[in-house]
C-alpha positions in Angstrom: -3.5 -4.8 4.9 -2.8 -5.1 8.3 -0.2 -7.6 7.8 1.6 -5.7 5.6 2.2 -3.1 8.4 2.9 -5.3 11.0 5.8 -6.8 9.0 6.9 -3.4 7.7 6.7 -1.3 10.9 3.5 0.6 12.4 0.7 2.6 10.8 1.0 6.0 9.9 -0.6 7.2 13.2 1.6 5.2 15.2 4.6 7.1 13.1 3.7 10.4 15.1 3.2 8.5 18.8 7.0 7.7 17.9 7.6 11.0 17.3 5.6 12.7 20.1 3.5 14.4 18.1 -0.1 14.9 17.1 -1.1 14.3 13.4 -2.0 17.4 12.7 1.4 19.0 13.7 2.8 21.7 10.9 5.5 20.5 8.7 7.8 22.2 10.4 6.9 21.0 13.4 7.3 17.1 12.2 10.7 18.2 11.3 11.6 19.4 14.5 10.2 16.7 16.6 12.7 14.2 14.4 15.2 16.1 14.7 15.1 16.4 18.4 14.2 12.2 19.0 16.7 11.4 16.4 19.4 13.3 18.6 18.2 12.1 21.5 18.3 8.4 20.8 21.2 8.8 18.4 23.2 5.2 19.2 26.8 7.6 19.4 25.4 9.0 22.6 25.6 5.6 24.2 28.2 3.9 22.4 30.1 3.9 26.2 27.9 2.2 27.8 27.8 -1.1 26.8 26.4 -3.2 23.4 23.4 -4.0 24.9 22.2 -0.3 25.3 23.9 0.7 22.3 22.0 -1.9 20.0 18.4 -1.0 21.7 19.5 2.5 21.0 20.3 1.8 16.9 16.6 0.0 17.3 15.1 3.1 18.9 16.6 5.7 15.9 15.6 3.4 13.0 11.8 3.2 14.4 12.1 7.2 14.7 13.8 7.4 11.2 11.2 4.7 10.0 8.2 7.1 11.6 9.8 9.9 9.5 9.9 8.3 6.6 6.4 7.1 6.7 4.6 10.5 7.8 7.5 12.2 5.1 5.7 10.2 2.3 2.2 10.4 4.1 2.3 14.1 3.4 4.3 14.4 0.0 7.5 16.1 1.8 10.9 15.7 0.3 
């Protein structure tokens, strides 16, 4: 099973260390805390300095939107 998550991205507790939060954060909360990493690490905001930062930026926002995803399913959210 390990495996599996190491080929398809981290574990569901590692989904909420990407997010900076703890696992038993509200709903709301989990929202907010993607919201505010997806915007922060949005590749857009860096698109001026260079391809290198840029792409390590699109790598940063799909593990956040990856994290979201998996905690979104974890906890039956739509």
């Amino acid at each position: 099973m390990n495996s599996v998550f190491a080929m398809f991205g981290a574990g569901a507790d590692d989904a909420y260390k990407i997010l900076g939060i703890e696992k038993d954060a509200s709903d709301d909360d989990v929202k907010k805390a993607y919201r505010s990493m997806a915007m922060k690490h949005h590749p857009d905001k860096v698109a001026n300095l260079g391809e290198d930062v840029r792409k390590a930026a699109e790598e940063k926002f799909k593990s956040i939107q990856n994290a979201y995803e998996r905690i979104k399913r974890e906890r039956g959210l739509k």
